[in-house]
ROMI-183145 format. One record per residue: residue number from 1; residue in three letters; x, y, z of N, C-alpha, C in turn. Coordinates in steps of 0.001 Angstrom, whole numbers. Example, Ala and Ser with C-alpha at 12.3 -4.5 7.8 and 13.67 -1.06 7.14 Angstrom:
BEGIN
@seq 1 type ALA nx 13190 ny -5690 nz 7800 cax 12300 cay -4500 caz 7800 cx 13200 cy -3300 cz 7800
@seq 2 type SER nx 12850 ny -2250 nz 7080 cax 13670 cay -1060 caz 7140 cx 12900 cy 30 cz 7870
This chain:
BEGIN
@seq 1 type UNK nx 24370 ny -390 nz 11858 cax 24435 cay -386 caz 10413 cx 24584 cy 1068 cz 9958
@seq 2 type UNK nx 25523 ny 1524 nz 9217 cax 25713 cay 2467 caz 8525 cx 25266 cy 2833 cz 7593
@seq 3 type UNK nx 24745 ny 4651 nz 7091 cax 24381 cay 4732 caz 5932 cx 24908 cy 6041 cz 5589
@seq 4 type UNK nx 25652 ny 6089 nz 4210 cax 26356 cay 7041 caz 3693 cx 25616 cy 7855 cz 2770
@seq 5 type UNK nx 25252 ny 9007 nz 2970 cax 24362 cay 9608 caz 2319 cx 25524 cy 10269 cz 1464
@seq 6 type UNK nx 25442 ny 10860 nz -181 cax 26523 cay 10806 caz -1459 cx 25592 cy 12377 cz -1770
@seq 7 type UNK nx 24839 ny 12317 nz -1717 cax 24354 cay 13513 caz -2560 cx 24028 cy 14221 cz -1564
@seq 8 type UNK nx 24372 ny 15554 nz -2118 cax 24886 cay 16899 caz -847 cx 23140 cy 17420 cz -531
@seq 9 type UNK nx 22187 ny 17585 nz -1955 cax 21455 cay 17856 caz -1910 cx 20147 cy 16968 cz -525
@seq 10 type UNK nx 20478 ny 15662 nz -599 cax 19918 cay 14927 caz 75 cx 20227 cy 15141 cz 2001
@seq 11 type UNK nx 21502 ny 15562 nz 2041 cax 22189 cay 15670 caz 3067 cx 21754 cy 16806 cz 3855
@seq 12 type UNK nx 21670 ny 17837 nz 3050 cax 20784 cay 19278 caz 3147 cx 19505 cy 19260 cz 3701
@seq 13 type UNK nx 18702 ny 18218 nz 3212 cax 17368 cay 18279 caz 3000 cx 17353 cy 17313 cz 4430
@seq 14 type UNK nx 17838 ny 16332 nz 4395 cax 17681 cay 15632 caz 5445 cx 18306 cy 16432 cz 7141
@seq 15 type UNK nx 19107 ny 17080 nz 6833 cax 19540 cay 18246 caz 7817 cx 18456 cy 19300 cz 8319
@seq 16 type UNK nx 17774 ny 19497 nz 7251 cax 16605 cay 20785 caz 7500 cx 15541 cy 20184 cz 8031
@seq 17 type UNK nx 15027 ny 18781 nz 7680 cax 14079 cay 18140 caz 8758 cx 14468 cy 17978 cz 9860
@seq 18 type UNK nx 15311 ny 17476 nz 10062 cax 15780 cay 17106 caz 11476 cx 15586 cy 18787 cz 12113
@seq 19 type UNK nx 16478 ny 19792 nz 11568 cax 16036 cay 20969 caz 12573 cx 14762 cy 21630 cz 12446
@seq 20 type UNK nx 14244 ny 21016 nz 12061 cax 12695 cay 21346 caz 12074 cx 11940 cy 20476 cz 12828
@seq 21 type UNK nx 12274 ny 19617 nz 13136 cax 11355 cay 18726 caz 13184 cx 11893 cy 18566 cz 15191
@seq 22 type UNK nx 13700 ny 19002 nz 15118 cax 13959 cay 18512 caz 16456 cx 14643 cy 17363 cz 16648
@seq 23 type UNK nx 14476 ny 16421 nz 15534 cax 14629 cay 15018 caz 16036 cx 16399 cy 14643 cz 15683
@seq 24 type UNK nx 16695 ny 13683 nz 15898 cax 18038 cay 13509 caz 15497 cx 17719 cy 13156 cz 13610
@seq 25 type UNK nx 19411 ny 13449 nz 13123 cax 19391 cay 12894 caz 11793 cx 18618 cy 11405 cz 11687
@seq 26 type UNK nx 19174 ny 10487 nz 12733 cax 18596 cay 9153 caz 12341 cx 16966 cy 8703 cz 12613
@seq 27 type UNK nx 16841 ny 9608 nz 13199 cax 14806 cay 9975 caz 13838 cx 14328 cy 10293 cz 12397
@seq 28 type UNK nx 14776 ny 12042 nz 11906 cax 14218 cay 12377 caz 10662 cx 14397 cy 11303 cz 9550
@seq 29 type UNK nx 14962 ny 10504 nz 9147 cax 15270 cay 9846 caz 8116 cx 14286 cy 8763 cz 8771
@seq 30 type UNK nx 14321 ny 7957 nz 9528 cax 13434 cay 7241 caz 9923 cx 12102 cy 6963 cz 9714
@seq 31 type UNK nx 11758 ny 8466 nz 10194 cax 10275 cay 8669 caz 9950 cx 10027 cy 9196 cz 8465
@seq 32 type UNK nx 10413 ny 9566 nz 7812 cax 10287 cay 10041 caz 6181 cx 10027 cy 8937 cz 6136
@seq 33 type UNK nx 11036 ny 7565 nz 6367 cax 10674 cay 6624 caz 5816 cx 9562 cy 5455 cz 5665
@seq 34 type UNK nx 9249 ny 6236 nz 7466 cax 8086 cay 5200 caz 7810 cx 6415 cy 5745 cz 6730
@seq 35 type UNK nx 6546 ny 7166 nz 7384 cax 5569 cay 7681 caz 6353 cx 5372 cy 7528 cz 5269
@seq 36 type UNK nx 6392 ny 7425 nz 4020 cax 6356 cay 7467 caz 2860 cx 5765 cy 5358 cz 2461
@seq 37 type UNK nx 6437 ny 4767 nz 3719 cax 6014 cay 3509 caz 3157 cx 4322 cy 3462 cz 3630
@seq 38 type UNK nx 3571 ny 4183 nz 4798 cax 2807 cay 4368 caz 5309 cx 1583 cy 4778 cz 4160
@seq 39 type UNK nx 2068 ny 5680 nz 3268 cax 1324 cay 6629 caz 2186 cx 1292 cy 5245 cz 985
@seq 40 type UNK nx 2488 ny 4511 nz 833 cax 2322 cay 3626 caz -467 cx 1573 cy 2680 cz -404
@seq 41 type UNK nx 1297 ny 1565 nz 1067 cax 829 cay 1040 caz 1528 cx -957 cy 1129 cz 1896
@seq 42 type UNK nx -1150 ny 2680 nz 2073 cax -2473 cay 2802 caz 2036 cx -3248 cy 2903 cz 310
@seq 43 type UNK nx -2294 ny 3609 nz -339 cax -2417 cay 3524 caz -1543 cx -2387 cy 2271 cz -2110
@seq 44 type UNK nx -2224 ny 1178 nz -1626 cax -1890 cay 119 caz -2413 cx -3612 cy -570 cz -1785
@seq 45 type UNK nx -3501 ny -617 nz -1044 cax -4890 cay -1097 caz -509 cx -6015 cy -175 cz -735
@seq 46 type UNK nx -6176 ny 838 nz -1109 cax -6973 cay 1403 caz -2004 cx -7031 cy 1170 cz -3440
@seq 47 type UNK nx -6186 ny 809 nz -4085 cax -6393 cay -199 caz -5275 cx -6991 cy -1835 cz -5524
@seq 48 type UNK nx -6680 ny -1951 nz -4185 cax -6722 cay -3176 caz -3710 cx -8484 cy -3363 cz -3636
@seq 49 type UNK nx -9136 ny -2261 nz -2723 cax -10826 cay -2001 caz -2711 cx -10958 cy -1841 cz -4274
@seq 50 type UNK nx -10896 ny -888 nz -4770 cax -11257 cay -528 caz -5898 cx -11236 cy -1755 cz -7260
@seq 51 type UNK nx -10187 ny -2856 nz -7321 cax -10087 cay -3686 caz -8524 cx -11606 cy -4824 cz -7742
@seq 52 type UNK nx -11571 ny -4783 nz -6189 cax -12665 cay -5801 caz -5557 cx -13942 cy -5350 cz -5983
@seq 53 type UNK nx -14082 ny -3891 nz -5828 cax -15218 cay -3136 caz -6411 cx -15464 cy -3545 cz -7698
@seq 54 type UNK nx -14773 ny -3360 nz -8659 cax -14664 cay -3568 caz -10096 cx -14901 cy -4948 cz -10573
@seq 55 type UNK nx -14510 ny -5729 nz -9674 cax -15395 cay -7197 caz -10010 cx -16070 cy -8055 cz -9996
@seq 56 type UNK nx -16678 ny -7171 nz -8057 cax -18107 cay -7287 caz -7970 cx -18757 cy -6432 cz -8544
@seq 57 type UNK nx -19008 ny -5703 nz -8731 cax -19926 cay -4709 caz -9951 cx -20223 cy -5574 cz -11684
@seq 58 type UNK nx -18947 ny -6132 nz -11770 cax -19065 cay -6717 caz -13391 cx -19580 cy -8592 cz -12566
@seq 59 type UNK nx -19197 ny -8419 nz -11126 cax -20521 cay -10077 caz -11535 cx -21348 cy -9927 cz -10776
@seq 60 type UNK nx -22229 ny -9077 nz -10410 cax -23438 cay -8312 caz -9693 cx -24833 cy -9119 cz -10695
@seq 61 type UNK nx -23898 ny -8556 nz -11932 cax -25152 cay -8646 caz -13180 cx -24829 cy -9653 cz -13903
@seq 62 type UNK nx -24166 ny -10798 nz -13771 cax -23742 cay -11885 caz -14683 cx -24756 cy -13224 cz -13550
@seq 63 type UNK nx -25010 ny -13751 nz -14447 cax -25658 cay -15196 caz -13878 cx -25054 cy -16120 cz -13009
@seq 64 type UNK nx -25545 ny -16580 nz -11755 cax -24640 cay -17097 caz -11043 cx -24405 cy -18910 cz -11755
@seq 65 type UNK nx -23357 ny -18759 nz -12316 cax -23020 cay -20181 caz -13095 cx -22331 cy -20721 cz -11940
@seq 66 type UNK nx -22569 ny -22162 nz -12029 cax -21693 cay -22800 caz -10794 cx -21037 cy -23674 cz -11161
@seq 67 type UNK nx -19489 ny -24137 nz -10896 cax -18630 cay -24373 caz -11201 cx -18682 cy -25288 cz -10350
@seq 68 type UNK nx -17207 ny -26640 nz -10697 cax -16930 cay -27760 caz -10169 cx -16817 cy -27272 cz -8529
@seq 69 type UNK nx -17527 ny -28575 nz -7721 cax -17619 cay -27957 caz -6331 cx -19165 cy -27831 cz -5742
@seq 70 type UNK nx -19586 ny -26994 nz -7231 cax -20930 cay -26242 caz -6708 cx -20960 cy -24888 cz -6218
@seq 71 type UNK nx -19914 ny -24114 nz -6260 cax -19877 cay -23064 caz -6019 cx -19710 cy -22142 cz -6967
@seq 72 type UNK nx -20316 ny -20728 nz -6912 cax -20632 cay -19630 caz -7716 cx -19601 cy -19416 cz -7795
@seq 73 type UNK nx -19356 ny -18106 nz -9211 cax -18006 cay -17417 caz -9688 cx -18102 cy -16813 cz -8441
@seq 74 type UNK nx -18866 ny -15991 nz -7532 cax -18375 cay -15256 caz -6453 cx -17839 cy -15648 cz -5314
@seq 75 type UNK nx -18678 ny -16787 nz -4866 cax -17923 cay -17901 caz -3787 cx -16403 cy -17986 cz -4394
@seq 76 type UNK nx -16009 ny -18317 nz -5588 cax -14722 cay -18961 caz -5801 cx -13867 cy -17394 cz -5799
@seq 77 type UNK nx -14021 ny -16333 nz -5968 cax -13833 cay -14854 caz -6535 cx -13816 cy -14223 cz -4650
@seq 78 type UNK nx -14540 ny -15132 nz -4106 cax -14437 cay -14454 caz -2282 cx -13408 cy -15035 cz -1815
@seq 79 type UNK nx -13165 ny -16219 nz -2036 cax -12395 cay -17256 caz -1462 cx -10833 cy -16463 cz -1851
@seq 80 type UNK nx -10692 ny -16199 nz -3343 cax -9305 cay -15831 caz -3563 cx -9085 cy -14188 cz -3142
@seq 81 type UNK nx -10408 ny -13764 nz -2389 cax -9546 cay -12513 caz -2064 cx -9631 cy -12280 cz -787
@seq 82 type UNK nx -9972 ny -13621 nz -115 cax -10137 cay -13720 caz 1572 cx -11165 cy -13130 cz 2350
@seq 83 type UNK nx -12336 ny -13108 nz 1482 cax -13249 cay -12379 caz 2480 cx -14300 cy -13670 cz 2688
């Protein structure tokens, strides 16, 4: 599969990793890419803790009401986030 890189600036930049780095053009581009999805991905699952944090904290202190089933808002609130 082919990829036509258009912008000179990009071409440059992707040239200067590779001789820095050693690797071929298709290595450097590779790995930018793996990393950068690597960085969004951890970032995304750090939002991911943090909104879980945020809604056990707000039903920490709320009354455990139990819903059709018999199970608590947290049972039903564990269930949809797989733990």
């Amino acid at each position: 599969m082919a990829l036509s890189i258009k912008d000179p600036t990009v071409d440059k930049n992707l040239r200067l990793l590779a001789s820095m780095t050693g690797e071929s053009l298709t290595r450097a581009a590779a790995s930018a890419i793996e990393e950068k999805l690597a960085k969004l991905e951890a970032a995304k699952a750090k939002k991911r803790v943090a909104r879980r944090k945020a809604v056990e904290d707000f039903l920490k202190d709320r009354p455990r009401l139990k819903f059709k089933g018999g199970k608590t808002l947290k049972e039903i609130t564990d269930e949809l986030w797989g733990m």
